[in-house]
SEMITOR-506203 format. One line per 3 residues: number of its first residue (from 1); their letters; for each residue x, y, z of N, C-alpha, C. Coordinates in steps of 0.1 Angstrom, whole numbers, plus 5000, padded with zeros to 4 digits. Example, Ala and Ser with C-alpha at 12.3 -4.5 7.8 and 13.67 -1.06 7.14 Angstrom:
<recs>
1	AS	5132 4943 5078 5123 4955 5078 5132 4967 5078; 5128 4978 5071 5137 4989 5071 5129 5000 5079
</recs>
This chain:
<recs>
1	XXX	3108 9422 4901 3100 9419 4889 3110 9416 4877; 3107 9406 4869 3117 9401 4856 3114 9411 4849; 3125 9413 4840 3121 9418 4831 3121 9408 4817
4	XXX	3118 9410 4805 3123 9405 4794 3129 9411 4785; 3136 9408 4774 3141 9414 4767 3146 9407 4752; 3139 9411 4740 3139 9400 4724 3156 9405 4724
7	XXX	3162 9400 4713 3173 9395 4707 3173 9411 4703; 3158 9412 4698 3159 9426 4683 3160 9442 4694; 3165 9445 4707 3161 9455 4709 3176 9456 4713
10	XXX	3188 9447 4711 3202 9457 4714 3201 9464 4717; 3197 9472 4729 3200 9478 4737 3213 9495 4740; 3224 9481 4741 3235 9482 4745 3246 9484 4738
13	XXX	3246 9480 4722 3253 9479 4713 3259 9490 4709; 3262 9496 4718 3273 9513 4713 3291 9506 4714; 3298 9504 4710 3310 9507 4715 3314 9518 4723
16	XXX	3325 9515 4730 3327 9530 4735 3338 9535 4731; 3345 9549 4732 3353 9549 4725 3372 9545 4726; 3368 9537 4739 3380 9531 4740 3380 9517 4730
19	XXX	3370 9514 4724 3369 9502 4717 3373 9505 4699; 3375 9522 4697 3376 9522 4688 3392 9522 4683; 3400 9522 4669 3414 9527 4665 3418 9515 4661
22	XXX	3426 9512 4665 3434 9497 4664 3436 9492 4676; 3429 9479 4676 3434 9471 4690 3429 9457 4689; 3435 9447 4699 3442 9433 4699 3429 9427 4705
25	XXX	3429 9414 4702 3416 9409 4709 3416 9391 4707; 3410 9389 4710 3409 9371 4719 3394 9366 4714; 3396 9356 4706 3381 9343 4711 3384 9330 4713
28	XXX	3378 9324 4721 3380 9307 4722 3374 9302 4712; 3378 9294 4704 3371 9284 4690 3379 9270 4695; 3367 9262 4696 3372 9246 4697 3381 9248 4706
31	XXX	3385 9253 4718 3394 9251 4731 3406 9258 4725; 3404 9266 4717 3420 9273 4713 3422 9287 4707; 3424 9296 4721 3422 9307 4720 3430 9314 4708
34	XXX	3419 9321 4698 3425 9324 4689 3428 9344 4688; 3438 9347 4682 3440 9367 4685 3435 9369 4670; 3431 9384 4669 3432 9393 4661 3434 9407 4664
37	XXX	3436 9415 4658 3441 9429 4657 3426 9434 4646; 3420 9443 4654 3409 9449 4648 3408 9464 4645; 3407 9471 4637 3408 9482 4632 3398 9489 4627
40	XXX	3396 9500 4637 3378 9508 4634 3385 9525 4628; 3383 9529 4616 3387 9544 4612 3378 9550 4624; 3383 9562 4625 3384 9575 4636 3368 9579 4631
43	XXX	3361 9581 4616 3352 9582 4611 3337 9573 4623; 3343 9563 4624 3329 9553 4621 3323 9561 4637; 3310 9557 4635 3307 9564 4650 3290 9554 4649
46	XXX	3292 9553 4667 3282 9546 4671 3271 9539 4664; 3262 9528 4664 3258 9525 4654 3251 9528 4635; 3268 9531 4637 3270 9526 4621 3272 9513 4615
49	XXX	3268 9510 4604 3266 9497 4601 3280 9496 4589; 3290 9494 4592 3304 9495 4580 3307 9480 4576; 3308 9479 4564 3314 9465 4555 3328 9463 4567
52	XXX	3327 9448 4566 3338 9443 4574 3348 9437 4560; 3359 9436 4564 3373 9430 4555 3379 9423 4563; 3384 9410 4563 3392 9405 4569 3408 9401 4561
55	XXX	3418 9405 4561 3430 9405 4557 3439 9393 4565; 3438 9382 4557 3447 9371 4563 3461 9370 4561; 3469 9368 4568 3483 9369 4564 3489 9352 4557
58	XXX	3501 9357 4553 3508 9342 4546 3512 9333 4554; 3515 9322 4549 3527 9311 4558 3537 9317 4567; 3541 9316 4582 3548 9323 4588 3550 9335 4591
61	XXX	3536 9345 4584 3533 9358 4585 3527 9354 4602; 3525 9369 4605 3513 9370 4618 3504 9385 4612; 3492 9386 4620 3483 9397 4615 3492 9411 4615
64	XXX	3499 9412 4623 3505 9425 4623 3513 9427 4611; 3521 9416 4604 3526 9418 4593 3520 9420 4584; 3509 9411 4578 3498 9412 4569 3492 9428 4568
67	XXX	3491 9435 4580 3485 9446 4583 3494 9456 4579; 3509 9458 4581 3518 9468 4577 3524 9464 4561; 3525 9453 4556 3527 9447 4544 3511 9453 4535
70	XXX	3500 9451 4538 3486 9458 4529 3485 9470 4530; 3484 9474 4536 3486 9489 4544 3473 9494 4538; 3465 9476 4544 3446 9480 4546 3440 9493 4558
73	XXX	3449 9494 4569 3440 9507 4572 3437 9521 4570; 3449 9524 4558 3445 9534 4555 3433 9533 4541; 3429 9524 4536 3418 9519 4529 3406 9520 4533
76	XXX	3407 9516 4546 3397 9513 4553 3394 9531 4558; 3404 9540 4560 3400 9552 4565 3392 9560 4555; 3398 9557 4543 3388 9566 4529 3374 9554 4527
79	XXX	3376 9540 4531 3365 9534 4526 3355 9536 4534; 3352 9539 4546 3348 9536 4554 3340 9521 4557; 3351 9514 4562 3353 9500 4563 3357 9493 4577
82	XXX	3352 9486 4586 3364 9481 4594 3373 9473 4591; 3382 9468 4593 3392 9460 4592 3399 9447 4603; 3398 9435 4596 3405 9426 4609 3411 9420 4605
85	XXX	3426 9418 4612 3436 9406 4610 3439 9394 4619; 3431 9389 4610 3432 9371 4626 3447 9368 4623; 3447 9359 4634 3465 9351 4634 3457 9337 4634
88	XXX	3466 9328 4622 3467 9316 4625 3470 9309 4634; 3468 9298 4638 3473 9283 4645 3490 9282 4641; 3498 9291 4648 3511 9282 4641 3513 9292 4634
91	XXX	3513 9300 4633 3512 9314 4620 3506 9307 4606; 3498 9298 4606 3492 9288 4592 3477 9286 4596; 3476 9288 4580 3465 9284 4577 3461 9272 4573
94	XXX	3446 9263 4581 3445 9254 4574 3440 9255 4558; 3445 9252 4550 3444 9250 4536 3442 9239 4527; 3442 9225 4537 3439 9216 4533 3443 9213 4522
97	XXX	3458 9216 4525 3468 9210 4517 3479 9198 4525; 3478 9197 4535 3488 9184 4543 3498 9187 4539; 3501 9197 4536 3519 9204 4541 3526 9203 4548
100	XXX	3537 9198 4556 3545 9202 4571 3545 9216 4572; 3538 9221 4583 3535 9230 4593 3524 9234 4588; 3514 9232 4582 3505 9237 4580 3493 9231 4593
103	XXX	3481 9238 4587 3476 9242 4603 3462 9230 4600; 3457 9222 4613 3443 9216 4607 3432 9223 4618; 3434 9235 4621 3424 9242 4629 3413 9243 4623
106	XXX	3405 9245 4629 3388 9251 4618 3385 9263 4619; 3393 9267 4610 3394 9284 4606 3384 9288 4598; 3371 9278 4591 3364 9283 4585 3353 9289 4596
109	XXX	3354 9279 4606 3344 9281 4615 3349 9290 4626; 3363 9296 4628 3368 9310 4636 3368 9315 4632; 3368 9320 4616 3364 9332 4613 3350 9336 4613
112	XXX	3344 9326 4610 3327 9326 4612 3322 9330 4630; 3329 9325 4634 3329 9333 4655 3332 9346 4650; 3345 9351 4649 3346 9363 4650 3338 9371 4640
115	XXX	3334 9364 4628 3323 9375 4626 3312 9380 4636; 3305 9370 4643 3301 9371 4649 3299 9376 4662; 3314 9380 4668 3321 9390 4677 3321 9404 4672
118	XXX	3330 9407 4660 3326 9418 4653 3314 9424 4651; 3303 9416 4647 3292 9423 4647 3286 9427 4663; 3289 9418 4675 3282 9425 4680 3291 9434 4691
121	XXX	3305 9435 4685 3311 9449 4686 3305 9459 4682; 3306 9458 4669 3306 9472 4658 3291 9474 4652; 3287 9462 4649 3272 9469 4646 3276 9464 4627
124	XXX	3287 9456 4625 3288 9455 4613 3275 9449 4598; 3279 9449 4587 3269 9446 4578 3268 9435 4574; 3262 9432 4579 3269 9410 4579 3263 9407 4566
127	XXX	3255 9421 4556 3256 9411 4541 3266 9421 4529; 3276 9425 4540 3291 9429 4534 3300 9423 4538; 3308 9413 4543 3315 9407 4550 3321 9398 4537
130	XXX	3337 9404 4536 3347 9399 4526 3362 9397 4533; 3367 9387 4526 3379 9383 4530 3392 9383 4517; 3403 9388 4519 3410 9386 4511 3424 9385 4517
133	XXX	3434 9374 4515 3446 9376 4521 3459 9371 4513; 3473 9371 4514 3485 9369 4513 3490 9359 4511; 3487 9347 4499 3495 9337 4498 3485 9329 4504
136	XXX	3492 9320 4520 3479 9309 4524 3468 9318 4534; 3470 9329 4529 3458 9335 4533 3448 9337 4522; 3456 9336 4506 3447 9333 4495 3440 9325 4497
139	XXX	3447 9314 4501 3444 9295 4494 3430 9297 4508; 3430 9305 4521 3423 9303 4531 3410 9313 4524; 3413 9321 4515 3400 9334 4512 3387 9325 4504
142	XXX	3397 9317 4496 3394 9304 4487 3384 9296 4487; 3390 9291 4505 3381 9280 4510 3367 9289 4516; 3372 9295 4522 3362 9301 4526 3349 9304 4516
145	XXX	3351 9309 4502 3339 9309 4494 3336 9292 4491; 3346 9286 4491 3337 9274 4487 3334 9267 4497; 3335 9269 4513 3329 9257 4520 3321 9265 4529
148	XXX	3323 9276 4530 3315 9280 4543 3304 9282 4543; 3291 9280 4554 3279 9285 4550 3277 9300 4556; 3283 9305 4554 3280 9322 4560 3282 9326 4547
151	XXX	3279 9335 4542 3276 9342 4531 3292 9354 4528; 3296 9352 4522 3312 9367 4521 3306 9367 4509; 3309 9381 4506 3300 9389 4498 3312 9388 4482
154	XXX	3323 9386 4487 3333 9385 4477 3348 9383 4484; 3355 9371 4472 3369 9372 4484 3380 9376 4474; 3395 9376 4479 3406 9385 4470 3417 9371 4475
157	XXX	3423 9369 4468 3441 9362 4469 3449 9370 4459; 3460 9369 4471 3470 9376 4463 3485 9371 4461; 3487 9364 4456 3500 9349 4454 3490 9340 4464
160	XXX	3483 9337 4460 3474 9326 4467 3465 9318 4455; 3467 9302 4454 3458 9300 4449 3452 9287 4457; 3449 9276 4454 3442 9265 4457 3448 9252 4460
163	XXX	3449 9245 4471 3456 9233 4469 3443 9222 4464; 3451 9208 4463 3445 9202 4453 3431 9197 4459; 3432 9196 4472 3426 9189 4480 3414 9198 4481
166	XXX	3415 9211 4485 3405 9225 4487 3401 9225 4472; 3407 9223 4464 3398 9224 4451 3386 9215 4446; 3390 9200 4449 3381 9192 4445 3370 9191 4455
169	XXX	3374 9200 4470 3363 9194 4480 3353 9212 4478; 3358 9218 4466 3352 9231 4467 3335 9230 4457; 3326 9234 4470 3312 9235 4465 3304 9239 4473
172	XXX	3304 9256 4463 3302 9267 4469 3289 9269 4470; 3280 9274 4487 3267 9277 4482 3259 9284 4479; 3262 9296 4475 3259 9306 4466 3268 9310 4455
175	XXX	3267 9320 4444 3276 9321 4434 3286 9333 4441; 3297 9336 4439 3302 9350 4448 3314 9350 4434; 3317 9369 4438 3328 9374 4433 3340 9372 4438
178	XXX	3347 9367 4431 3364 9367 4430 3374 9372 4424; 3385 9381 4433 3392 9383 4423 3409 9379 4429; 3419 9373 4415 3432 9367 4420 3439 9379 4416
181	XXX	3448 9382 4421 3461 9388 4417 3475 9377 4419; 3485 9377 4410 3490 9364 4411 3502 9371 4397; 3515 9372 4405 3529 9374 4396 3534 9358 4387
184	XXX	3535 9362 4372 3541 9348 4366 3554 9344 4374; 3562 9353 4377 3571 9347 4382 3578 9347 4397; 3562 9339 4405 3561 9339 4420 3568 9325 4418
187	XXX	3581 9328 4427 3589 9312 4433 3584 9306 4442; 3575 9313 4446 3569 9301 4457 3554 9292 4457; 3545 9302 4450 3530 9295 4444 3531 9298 4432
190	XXX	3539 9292 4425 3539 9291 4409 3528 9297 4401; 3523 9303 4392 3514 9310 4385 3507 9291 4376; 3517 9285 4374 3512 9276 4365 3509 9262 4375
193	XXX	3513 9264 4384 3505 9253 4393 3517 9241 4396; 3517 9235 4410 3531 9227 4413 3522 9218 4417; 3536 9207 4424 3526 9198 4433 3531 9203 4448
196	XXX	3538 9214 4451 3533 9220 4465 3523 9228 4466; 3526 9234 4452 3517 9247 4457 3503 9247 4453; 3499 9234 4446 3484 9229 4441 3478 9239 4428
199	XXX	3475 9241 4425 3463 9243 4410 3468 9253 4413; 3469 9259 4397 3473 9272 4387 3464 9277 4388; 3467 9291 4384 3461 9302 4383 3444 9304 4372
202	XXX	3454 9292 4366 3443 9293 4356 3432 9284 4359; 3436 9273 4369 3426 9266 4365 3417 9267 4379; 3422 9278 4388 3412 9289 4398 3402 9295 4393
205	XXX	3410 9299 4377 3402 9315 4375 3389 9301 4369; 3389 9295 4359 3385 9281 4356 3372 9279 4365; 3374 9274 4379 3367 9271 4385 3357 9286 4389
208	XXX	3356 9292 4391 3351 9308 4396 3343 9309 4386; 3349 9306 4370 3341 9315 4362 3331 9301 4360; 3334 9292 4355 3324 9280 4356 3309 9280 4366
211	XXX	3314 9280 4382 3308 9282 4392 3296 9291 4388; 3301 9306 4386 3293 9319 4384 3284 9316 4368; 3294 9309 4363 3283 9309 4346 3290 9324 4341
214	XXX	3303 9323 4346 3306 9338 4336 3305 9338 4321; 3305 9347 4310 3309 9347 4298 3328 9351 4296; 3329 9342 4290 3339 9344 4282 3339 9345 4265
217	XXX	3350 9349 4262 3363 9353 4267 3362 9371 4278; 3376 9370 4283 3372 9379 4294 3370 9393 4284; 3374 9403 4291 3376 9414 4285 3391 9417 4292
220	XXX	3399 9418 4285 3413 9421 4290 3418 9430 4281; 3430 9435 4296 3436 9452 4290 3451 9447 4297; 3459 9458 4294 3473 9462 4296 3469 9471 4305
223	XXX	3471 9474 4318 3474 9483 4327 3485 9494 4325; 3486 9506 4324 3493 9513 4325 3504 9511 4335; 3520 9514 4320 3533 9510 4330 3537 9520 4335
226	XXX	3530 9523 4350 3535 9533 4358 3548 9537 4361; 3551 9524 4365 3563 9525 4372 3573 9517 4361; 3586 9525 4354 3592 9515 4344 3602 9509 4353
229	XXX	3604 9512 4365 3614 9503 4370 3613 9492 4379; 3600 9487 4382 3596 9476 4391 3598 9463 4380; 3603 9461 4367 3603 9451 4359 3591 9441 4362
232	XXX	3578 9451 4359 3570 9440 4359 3555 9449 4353; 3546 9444 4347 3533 9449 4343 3522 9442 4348; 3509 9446 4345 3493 9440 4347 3487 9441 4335
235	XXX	3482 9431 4334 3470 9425 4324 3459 9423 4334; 3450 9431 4332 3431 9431 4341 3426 9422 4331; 3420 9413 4331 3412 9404 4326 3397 9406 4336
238	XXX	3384 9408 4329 3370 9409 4335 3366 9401 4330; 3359 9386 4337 3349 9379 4332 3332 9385 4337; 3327 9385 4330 3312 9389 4328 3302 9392 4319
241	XXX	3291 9392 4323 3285 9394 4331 3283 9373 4337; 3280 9377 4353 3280 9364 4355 3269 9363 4363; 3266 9350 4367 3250 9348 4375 3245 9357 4390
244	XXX	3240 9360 4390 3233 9364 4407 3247 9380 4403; 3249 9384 4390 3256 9398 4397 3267 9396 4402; 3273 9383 4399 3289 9383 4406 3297 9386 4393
247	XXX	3312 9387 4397 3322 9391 4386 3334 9380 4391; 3342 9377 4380 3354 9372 4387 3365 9379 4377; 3375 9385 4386 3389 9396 4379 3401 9385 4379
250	XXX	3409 9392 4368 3422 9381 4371 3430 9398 4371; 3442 9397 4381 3451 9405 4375 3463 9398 4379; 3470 9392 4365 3483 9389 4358 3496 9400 4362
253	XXX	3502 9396 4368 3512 9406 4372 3526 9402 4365; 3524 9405 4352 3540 9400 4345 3552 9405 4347; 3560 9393 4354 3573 9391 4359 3574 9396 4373
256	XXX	3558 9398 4381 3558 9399 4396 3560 9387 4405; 3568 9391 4415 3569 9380 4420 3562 9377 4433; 3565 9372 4444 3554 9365 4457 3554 9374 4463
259	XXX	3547 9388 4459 3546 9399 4465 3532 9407 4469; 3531 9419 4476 3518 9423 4473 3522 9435 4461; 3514 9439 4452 3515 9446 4444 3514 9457 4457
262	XXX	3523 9472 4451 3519 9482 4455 3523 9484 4472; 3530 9476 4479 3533 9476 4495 3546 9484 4492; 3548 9487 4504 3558 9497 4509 3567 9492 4515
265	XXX	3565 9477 4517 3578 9465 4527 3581 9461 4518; 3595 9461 4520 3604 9452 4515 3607 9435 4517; 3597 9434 4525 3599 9422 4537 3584 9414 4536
268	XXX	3579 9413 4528 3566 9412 4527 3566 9397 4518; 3578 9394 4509 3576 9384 4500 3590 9383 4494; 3590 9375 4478 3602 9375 4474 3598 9375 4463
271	XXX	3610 9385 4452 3605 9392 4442 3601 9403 4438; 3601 9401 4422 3596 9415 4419 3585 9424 4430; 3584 9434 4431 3573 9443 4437 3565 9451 4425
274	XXX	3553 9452 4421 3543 9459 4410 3545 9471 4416; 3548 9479 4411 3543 9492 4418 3536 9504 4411; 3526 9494 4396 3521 9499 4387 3503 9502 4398
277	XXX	3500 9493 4402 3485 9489 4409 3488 9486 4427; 3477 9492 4434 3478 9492 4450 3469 9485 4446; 3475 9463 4454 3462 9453 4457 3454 9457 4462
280	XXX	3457 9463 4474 3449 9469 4482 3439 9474 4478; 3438 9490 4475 3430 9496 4465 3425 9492 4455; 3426 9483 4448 3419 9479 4438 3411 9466 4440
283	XXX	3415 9458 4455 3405 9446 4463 3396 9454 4466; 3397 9467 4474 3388 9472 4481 3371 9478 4471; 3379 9480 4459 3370 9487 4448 3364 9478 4443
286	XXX	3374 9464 4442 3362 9454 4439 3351 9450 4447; 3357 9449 4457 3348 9443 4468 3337 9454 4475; 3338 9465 4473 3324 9479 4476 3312 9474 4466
289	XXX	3321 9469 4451 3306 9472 4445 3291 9455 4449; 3301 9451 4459 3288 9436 4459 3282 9433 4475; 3276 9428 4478 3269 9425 4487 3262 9410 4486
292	XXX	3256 9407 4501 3251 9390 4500 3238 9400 4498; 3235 9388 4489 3213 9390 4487 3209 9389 4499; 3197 9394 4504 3192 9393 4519 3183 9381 4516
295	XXX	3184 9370 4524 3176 9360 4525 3166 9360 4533; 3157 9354 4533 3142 9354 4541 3144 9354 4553; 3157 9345 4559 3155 9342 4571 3163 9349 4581
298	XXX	3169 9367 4574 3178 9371 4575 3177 9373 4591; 3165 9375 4592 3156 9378 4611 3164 9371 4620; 3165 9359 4615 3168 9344 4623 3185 9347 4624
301	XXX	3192 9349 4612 3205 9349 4612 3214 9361 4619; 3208 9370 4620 3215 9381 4629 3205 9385 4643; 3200 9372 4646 3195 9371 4661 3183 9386 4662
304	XXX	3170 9385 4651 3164 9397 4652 3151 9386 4652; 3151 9376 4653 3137 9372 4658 3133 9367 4670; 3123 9358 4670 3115 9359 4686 3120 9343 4689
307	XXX	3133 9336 4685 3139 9325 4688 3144 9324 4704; 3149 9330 4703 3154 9332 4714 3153 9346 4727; 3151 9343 4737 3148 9357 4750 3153 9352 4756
310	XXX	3160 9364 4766 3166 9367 4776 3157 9375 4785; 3157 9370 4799 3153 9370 4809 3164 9375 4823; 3164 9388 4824 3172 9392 4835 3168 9397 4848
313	XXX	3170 9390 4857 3165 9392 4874 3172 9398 4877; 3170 9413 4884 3182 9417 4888 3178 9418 4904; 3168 9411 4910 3164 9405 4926 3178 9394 4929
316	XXX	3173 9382 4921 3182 9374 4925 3199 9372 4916; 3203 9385 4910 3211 9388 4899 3215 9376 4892; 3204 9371 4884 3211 9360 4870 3200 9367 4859
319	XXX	3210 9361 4845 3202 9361 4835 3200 9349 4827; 3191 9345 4824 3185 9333 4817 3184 9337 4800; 3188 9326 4790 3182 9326 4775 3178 9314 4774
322	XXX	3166 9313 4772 3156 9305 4769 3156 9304 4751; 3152 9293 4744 3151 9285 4733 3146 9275 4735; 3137 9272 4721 3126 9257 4722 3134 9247 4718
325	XXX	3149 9250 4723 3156 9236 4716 3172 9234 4721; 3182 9229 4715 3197 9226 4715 3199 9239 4714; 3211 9247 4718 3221 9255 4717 3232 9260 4727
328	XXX	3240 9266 4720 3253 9271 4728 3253 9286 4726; 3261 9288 4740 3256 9302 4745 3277 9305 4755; 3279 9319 4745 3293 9322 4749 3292 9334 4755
331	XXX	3299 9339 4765 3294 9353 4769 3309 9357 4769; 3314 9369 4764 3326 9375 4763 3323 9390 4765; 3337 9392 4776 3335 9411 4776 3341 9413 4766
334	XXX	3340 9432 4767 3345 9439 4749 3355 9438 4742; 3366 9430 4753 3378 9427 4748 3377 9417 4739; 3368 9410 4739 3367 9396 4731 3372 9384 4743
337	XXX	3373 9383 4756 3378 9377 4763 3363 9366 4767; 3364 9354 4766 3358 9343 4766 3352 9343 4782; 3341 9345 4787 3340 9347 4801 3332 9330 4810
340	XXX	3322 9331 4796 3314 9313 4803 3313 9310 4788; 3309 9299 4786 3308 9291 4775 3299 9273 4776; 3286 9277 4772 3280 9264 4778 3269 9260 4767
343	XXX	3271 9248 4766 3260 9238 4757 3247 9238 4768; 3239 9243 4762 3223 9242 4769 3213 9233 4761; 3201 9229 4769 3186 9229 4763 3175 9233 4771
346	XXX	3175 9243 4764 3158 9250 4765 3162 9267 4772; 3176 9264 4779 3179 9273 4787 3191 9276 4796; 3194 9286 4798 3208 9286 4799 3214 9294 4808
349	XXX	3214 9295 4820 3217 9306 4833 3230 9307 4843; 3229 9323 4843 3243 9326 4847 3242 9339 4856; 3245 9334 4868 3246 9343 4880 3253 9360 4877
352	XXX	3251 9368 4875 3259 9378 4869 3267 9382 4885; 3261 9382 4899 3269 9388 4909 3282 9387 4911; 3287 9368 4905 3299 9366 4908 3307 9373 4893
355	XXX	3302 9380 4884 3308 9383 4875 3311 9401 4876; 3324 9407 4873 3324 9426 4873 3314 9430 4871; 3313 9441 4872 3301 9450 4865 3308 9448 4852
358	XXX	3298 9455 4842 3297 9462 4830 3291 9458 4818; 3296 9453 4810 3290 9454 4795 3296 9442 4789; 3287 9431 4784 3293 9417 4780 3285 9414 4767
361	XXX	3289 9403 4759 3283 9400 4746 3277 9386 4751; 3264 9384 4745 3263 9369 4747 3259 9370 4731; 3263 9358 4727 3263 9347 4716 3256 9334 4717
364	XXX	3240 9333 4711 3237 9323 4711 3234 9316 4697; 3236 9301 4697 3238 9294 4681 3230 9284 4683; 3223 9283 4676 3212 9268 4674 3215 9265 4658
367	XXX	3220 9256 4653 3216 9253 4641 3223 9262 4632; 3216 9268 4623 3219 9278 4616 3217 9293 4621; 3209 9292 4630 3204 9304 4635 3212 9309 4649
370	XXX	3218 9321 4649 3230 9331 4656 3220 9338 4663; 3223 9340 4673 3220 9357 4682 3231 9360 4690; 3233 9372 4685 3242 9383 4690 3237 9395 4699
373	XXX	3238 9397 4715 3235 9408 4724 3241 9412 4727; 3241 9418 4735 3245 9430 4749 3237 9429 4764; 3245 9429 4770 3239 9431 4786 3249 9441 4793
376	XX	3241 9447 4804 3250 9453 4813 3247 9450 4825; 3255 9451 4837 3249 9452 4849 3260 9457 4856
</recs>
């Protein structure tokens, strides 16, 4: 006898706990298997629903660098947060800047997969989902609020700002929080804007605050000079109050250079080091207080309506997902490892006998509308 089974009764959605700590993982996007390094605190336990962060690294960075250079997981252990560091195409981000060696992958739309791997790992809060990263992992945090249609609840650059190209094609569709951190005297993405390194600082913060309808002038302070020997200070500038509850932060890092404020590597950039303010800690603090508004059709977007059913025989061992229309349907084990992957209509079937036992994700996408499961057998 069939059984049936909606989208909304996940089941299966526990990780186990070999799935939790730090560990490495795989998706296919567009035929090109992409890694990240995923990071769950020792805290989080079975369906918990934890804000996701994703921490991009710079030009010729890889996630593991990014990750020991932020030294986001111990953030993540007091925040209770998960954490993920994707690798670029080439160690590069596309940034849609037509740089040599820059990347023309569609990273807006792999990070938008692995969200959607993540969640149906972890169980994450897909209307907490923020990104902030390192240089062209700025210029990539960037694009991301302004093109993507998945909702980031707020993004962070840190020696990252905008190339020219990502600026004028930026039109964002909701209002979101931003905040830059950015050294005047970064030799490599200029504070005042090049023609490699694309638009100034200022004329980021410019776009953000416009965007949101912030008020100006900001409210700006002198940060306490902790440290007198890093030869360098912070100016906090707050624009607000701004539309829909967003904020956009500037922190001015005088005479910092292409670094992260507050890291413990030496090896991380060039230049001054702040070691008045932890980026880290103070992205993280921005980014707790916001969230996406829940939209109507929230049902539809994290696969909790009656769009789609699965249908599993376990007489003739296949399982079937049925939909009244076009979609693609990926099945990956916990590893993140890509197992089938197929364009359907109406329906979509897959013999499980010739596949191991155990515990798999299917991912189905129509349109705008995602479902995220579990199966076992």
């Amino acid at each position: 006898m069939k059984k049936y089974y909606k989208i909304l009764l996940l089941l299966l959605m526990v990780p186990s706990s070999a799935s939790l700590a730090q560990t490495n993982g795989s998706i296919l996007h567009n035929g090109i298997t992409r890694n990240y390094i995923v990071y769950v605190p020792a805290a989080y336990q079975p369906g918990d629903s934890w804000p996701l962060v994703f921490v991009l690294h710079g030009f010729t960075q890889t996630s593991s660098a990014i990750m020991g250079v932020s030294g986001f997981n111990a953030i993540a252990d007091t925040g209770e947060f998960i954490v993920a560091y994707p690798n670029g195409v080439g160690n590069a981000w596309n940034t849609n800047s037509g740089m040599t060696g820059g990347s023309t992958a569609d990273d807006i739309g792999f990070i938008s997969a692995l969200t959607d791997t993540l969640y149906a790992l972890y169980n994450i809060d897909t209307n907490r989902v923020f990104s902030c990263g390192f240089s062209a992992g700025g210029y990539m945090s960037h694009r991301l609020a302004c093109e993507s249609p998945r909702c980031y609840a707020a993004v962070a650059s840190v020696s990252g700002t905008m190339s020219v190209n990502a600026f004028n094609a930026c039109a964002p569709a909701r209002d979101i929080s931003v905040m830059q951190i950015h050294g005047t005297s970064d030799a490599i993405v200029s504070y005042n804007g090049s023609a490699q390194g694309g638009k100034s600082v200022a004329d980021v913060i410019g776009l953000w605050v416009g965007q949101n309808s912030c008020a100006t002038p900001p409210q700006a302070q002198l940060l306490p000079d902790i440290n007198t020997q890093d030869n360098s200070t912070v100016e906090k500038s707050v624009y607000a109050p701004c539309t829909a509850g967003t904020e956009v932060n500037l922190y001015k890092v005088i005479g910092g250079g292409h670094q992260w404020p507050g890291t413990s590597s030496t090896f991380g950039g060039l230049g001054a080091i702040n070691r008045d303010i932890s980026a880290s800690a103070e992205i993280w603090n921005f980014f707790r207080r916001f969230s996406c508004p829940i939209p109507s059709s929230v049902a539809e977007t994290d696969g909790l309506a009656n769009d789609f059913v699965m249908e599993q025989d376990h007489v003739n061992e296949e399982i079937t997902v049925s939909h009244n229309g076009n979609f693609q349907l990926s099945m990956y084990d916990l590893s993140g490892k890509l197992i089938a992957q197929e364009s359907a209509t109406q329906s979509w079937t897959i013999n499980f006998g010739t596949i191991p036992r155990g515990i798999y994700l299917l991912r189905a996408v129509s349109g705008q509308t995602t479902a995220t499961f579990k199966v076992g057998f």
